[in-house]
N, C-alpha and C positions, 0 to 999 in steps of 0.2 A: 685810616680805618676807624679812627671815636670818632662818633656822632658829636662831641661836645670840644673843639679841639680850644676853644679860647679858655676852657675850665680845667685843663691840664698844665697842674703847677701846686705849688701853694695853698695853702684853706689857711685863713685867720684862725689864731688861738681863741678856744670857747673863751665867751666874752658873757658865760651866764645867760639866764633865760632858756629861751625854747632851743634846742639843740640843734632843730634842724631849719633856723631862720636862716642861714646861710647858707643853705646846702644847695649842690649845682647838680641839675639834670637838666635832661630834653625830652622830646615825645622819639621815640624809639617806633617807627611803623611793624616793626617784627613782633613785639610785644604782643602783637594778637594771635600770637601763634601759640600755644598752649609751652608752659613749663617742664620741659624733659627730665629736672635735675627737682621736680616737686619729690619732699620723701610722700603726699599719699601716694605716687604710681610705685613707691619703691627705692628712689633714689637714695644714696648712701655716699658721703665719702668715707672711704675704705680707708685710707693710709696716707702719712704726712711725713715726710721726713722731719717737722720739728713743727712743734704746737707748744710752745715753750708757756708764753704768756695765755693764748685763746685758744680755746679746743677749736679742731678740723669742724666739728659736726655744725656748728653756728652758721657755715656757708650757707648751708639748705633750710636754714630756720625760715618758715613761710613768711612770719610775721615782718615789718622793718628794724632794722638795727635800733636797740636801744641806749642809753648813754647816761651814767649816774655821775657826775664828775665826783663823788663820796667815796666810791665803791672803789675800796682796798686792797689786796689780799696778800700773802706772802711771798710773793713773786712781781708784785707791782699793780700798777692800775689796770680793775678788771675791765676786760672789753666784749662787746658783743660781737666777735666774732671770730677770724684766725690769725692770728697773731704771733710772730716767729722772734727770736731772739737777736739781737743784732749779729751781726757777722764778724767777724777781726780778720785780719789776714795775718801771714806766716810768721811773721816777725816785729821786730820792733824796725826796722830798718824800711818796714814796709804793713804797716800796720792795716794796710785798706781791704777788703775784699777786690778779687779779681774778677774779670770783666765776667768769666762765667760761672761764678759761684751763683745760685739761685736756692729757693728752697720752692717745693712742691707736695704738691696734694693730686690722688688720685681719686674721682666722681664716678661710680656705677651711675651711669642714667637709670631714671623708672622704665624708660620701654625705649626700646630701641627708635632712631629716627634721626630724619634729614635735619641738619641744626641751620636756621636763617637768622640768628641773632644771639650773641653776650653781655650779657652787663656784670661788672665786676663792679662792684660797689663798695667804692671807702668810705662809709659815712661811717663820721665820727674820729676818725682814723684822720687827724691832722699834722700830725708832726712824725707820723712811723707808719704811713704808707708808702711801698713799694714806688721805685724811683719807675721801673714799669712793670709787665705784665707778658704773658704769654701763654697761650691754650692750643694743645695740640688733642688730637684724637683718633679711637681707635676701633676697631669692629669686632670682638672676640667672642666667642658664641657662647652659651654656657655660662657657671657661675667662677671666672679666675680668680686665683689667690692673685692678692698685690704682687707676690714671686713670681707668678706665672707673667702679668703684666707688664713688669718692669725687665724681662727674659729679650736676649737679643734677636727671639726670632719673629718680637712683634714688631709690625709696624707701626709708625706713628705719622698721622697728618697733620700740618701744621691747620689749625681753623684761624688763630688770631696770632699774628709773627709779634715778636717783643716792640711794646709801641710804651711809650710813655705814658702813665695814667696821674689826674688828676686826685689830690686828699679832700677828703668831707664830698664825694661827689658821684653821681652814678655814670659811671665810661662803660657808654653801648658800642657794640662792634658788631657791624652786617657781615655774616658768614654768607658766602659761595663758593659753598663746595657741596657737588649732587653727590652726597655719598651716606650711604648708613652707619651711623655710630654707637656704639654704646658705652663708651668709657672713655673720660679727657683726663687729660693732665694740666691741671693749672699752673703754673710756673709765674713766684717773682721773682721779681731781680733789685737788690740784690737778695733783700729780704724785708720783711714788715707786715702789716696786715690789712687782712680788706675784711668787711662785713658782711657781702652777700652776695652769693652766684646764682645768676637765673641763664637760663641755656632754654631758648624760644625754638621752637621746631615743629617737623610734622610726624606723629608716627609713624613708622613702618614694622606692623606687625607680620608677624612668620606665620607663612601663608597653613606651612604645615603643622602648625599647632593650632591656627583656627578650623582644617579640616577633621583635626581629633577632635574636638569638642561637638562638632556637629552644629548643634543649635548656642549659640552667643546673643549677646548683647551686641547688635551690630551697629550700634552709636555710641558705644563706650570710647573714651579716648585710650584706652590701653590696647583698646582691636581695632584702633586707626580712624575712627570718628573723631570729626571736629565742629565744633559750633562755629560755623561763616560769621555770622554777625546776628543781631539783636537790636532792638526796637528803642533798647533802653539798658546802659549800664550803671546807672548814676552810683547804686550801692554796692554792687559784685559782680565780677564777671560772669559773660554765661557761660564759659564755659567748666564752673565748678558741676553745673547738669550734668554733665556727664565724668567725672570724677569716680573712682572707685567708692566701691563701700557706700552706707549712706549718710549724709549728712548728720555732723556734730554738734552743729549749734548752728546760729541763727545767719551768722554770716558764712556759711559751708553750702549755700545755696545761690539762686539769682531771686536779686529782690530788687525792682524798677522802684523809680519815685511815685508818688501819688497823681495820678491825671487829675485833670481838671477838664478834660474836651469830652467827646463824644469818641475817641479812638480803644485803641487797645494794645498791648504789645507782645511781642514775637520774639523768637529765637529762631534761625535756619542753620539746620547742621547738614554736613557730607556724611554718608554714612562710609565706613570701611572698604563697600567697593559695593557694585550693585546685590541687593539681596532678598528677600522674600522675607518679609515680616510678618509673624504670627499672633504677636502677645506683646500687650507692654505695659508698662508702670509709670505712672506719674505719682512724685512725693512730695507732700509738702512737709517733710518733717522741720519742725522748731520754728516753722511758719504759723502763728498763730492769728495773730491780728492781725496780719499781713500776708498771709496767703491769697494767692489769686482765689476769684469770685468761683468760674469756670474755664476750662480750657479743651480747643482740639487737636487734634494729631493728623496731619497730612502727610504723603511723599510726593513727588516725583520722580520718573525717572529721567537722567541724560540734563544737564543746564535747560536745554528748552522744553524739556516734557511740562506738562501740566498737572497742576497741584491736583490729586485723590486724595479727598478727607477721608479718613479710617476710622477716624474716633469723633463722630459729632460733639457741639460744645456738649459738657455735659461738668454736672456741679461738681464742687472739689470741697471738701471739708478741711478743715485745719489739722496740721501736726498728722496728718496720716496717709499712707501708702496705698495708693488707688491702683487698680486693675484689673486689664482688659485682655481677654480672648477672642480675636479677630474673627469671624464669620467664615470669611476664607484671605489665604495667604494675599498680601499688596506687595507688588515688585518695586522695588525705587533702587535709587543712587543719595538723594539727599532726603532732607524730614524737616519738617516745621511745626513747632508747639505755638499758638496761640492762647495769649491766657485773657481773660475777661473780669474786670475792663484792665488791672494792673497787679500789683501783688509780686507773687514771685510763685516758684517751686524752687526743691531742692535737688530733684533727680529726674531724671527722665531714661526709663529703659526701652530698648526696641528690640524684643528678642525675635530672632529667627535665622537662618544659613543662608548664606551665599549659592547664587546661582552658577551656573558654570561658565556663562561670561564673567560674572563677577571675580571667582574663582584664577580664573587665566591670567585676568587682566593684574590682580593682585602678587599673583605670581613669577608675571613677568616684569613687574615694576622689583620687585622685592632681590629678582637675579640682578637687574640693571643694576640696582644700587648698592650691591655687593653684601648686602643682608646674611 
């Protein structure tokens, strides 16, 4: 199941210098799949049965693991992330932890959805990461207490079965399993700590709370929009576009590198399901010297339909919230920003409802996958 199986074992004692010159990863193909377990869609761990040394909350820290070999505290060397107590077993006659003692942490996802990828991250975590690992998950509708969760009448999927994980190192694991989740349980064994949980997926938004809304944001990744791919990732990904809320700072957006040709670069996202676009926002907030020149907005509908531009190029100013009232409603499935010639934005809105193909189709996906 890891992606990295020669890096599971061992990480050298910090030897000084840069923290993460030794650190083991790979390219992970799922990773383009959006963050389920980001806190902006909402994300939380709820509950740990022991966070002795590192708080629960440091899993979902967006940022990378950081590492002061200085940093002190009354309880021992501070870590950047979660960190559990060693274990003893019953006796002196038998001092070890047993094969199934484990400690765990419960993950509310931000938005419900199909998970194709884990990375469990020990960096920094060399000598008291977890001998392994294991992630199970669950679908419970509504907001559960940790009690209600941890109740014998839920069920649990296993996503990643107990595998061995590598110290100082990022261990990815391809999840297949077609099912909707909203809550995992991380499990080590027997105990120690890892740095950061990223849980890669697809949304699957509830069909009947985008019918109460009426008119949405039908590219938003919390109503099941995804950015496909993009022209140009070098500084962010694109799909922060479509992120809740609006961007915070300068790297809370997509910002390409500088051309040098005669080209320009793009974003192509799926929208939620097919739907009738009215109105939309392009932002470039905290983009300032760096905002795209100009940008337009297309859809299509169905993979092979043909791109209908809605929004001609039209100029973009810096640091500010652009917007447009569509003449009359564009039917699509997918949407394309082009921006001119490079630059970035920070958001991209598409508002308007789902058609009643669209509507079905998302409904019948949503029962399929036990939503």
């Amino acid at each position: 199941m890891t992606a990295i199986p020669s890096f599971t074992g061992d990480a050298n004692p910090y030897g000084g210098g840069d923290p993460y010159a030794d650190y083991r990863t790979a390219d992970f193909p799922f990773t383009s799949y959006a963050d389920l377990a980001d806190r902006r869609l909402g994300a939380g761990v709820i509950a740990a049965n022991d966070e002795f040394f590192a708080q629960r909350e440091n899993l979902l820290v967006p940022e990378p693991a950081e590492f002061d070999p200085e940093h002190f505290g009354h309880k021992g060397k501070i870590m950047d992330g979660w960190e559990t107590r060693r274990r003893r077993g019953a006796s002196a006659d038998h001092p070890w932890p047993t094969d199934e003692d484990h400690d765990w942490a419960l993950v509310r996802l931000g938005a419900p959805g199909v998970i194709r990828g884990i990375v469990v991250d020990t960096a920094h975590f060399r000598g008291n990461y977890p001998q392994a690992v294991s992630v199970e998950g669950t679908c419970v509708p509504g907001s559960p207490s940790p009690g209600e969760l941890l109740g014998d009448d839920v069920k649990w999927t296993t996503l990643v079965p107990r595998t061995a994980v590598g110290g100082h190192a990022a261990n990815g694991f391809a999840v297949d399993v077609e099912q909707c989740f909203t809550h995992l349980r991380v499990n080590q064994h027997p105990d120690g700590g890892i740095a950061r949980l990223r849980v890669h997926g697809e949304v699957v938004p509830d069909p009947a709370w985008l019918e109460a809304l009426g008119t949405f944001d039908v590219v938003a990744l919390e109503n099941g929009g995804r950015a496909e791919d993009a022209s140009n990732l070098f500084y962010s990904p694109a799909s922060n576009t479509i992120q809740p809320g609006r961007s915070r700072k300068m790297d809370d957006g997509w910002e390409t590198r500088r051309r040098r040709d005669r080209g320009h670069d793009w974003i192509r996202y799926r929208l939620a399901a097919q739907a009738q676009v009215r109105a939309l926002e392009i932002d470039t907030a905290y983009l300032k010297g760096n905002s795209a020149g100009w940008a337009s907005v297309s859809v299509k509908d169905g993979e092979d339909g043909d791109w209908q531009e809605i929004l001609p190029r039209t100029r973009l100013q810096p640091d500010t919230n652009h917007r447009f009232v569509l003449p009359s409603p564009a039917v699509g499935t997918h949407a394309r920003v082009d921006i001119f010639p490079d630059g970035g934005i920070s958001r991209l809105r598409l508002f308007g409802s789902l058609t009643q193909e669209g509507a079905s189709r998302l409904a019948a996906r949503h029962q399929e996958l036990g939503g």
